[in-house]
C-alpha positions in Angstrom: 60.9 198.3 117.4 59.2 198.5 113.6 61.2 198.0 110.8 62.2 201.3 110.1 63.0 202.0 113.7 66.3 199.6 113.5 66.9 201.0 110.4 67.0 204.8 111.6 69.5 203.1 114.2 72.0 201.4 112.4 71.6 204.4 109.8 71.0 202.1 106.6 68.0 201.6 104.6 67.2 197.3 103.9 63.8 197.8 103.7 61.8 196.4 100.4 62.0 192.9 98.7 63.1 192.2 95.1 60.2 193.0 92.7 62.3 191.6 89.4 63.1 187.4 89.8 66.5 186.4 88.9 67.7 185.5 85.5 68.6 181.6 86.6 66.1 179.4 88.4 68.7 178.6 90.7 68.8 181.9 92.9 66.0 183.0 94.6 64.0 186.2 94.9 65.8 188.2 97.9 64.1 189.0 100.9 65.9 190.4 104.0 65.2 188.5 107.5 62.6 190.2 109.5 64.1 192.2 112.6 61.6 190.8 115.0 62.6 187.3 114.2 66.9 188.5 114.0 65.8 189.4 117.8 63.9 186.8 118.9 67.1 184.6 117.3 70.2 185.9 119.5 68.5 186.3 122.4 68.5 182.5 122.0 72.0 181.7 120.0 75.3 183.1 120.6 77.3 185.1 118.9 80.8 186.4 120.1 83.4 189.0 118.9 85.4 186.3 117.9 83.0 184.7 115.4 83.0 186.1 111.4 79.5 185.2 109.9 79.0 184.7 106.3 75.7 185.5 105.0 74.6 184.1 101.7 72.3 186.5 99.8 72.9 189.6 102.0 71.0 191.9 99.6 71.5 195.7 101.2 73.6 193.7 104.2 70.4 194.1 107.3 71.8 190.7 109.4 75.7 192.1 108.6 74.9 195.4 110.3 72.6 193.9 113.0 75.1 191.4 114.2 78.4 193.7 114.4 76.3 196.5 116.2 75.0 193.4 118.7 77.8 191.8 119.3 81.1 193.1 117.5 81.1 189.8 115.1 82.4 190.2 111.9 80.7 189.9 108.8 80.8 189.1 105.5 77.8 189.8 102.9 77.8 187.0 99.7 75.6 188.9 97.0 75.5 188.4 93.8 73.3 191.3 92.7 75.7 194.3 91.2 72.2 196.8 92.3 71.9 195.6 95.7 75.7 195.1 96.8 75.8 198.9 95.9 73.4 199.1 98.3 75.1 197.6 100.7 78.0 199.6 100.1 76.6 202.2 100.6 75.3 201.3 103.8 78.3 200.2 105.5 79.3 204.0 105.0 76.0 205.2 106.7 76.6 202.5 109.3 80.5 203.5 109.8 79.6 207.8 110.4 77.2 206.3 112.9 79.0 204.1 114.6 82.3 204.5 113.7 84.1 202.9 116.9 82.8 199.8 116.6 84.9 196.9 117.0 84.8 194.1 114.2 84.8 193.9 110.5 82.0 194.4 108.0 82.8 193.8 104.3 81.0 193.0 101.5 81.8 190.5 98.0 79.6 190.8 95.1 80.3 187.0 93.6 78.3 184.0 93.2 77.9 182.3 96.2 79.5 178.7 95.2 82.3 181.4 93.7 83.3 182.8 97.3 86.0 181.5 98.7 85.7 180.6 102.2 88.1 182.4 104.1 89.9 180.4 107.4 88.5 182.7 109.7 84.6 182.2 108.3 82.8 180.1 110.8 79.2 181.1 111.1 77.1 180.9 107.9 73.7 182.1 107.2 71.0 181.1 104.7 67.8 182.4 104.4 66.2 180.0 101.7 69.1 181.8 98.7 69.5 179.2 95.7 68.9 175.4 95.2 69.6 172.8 96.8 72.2 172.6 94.0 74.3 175.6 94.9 73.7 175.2 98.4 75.3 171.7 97.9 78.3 173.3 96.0 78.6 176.0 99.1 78.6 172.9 101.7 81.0 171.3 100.1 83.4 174.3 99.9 83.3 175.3 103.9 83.8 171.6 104.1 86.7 171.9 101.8 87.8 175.0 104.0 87.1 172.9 107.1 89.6 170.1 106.2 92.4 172.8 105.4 91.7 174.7 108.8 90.1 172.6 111.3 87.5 174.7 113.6 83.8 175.0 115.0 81.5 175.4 112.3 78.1 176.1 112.1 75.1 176.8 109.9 71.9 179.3 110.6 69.2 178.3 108.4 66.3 180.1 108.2 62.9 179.2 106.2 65.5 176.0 105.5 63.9 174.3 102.6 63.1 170.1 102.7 66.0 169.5 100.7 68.7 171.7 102.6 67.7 169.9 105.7 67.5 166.2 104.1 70.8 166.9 102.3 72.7 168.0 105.5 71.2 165.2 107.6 72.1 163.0 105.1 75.1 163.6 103.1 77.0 165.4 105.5 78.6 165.6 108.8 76.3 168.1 109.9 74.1 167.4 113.0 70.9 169.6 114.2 72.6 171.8 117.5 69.4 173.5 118.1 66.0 175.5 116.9 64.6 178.8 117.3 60.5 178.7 116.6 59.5 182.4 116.0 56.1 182.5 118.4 53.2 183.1 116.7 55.0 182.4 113.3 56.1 178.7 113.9 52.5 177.2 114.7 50.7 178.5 111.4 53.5 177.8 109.2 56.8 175.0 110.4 59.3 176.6 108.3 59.4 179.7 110.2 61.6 179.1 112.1 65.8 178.8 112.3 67.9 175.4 113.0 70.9 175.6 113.4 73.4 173.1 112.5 77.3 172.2 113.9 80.0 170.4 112.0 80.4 167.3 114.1 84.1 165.7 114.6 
């Protein structure tokens, strides 16, 4: 399906990118994740109705509403952009008229990502390239925090994962490489299209 195809069937409009950059040097431009490449992901990682999936830099909330209407997941959209969690407001109550007897959560936190405070039942986190290294440091360190207050599985979905995410997590943390997702005909001409996934190791 195009684009505007999954769109028209999760009744929610995330099409477009962010034409204005971001006050702070620290948060990126926002982007939403292709469908084709959200596709060719779960048909290769798991996701259950048990699992609640934090995405960092949801924008208008595409990979919230993909998910739930997948697999009944949860969701939970970080965004710090007052225009584009409006958006996503809004799209949860296109999304809910539509498909209104879903099971599963869908909700939605305008907030600084380092400001969010990782809820218990948070277990899956996404990152599509969102902020420095520096924030993405101050998130790890919070789910870690979380992690030691409620032990639990744990793991990380990066996508277009930046140099220093990947040394910083192979590094400094307790984070080992589970597996990775190549997008076919995206992976060969440029390596960092592609998702790795990482679990919190015991």
């Amino acid at each position: 399906m195009k684009e505007a195809d999954h769109d028209a069937l999760l009744n929610i409009k995330t099409k477009g990118e962010q034409i204005k950059f971001n006050d702070s040097m620290h948060y990126h431009r926002y982007e939403p994740t292709p469908y084709k490449a959200l596709e060719l992901l779960f048909r290769e990682y798991e996701l259950n109705s048990r699992d609640r999936l934090v995405d960092f830099g949801c924008g208008k909330g595409r990979l919230n509403f993909f998910i739930h209407h997948l697999n009944q997941s949860s969701a939970v959209g970080v965004e710090m952009n007052e225009h584009f969690h409006k958006e996503a407001i809004g799209n949860l109550k296109s999304y809910r008229k539509k498909w209104k007897n879903h099971n599963g959560s869908i909700e939605f936190n305008c907030c600084l990502a380092e400001e969010y405070a990782i809820d218990s039942r948070d277990n899956r986190f996404y990152f599509f390239n969102p902020f420095s290294i520096q924030i993405f440091m101050k998130v790890i360190n919070n789910i870690l925090i979380s992690y030691e207050n409620e032990p639990r599985q744990i793991e990380l979905i990066l996508y277009y994962g930046s140099q220093d995410y990947i040394f910083f997590l192979e590094n400094q943390t307790s984070f080992e490489l589970k597996q990775e997702v190549p997008l076919p005909g995206m992976t060969e001409a440029n390596p960092y299209e592609k998702f790795a996934i990482y679990q919190l190791s015991n």
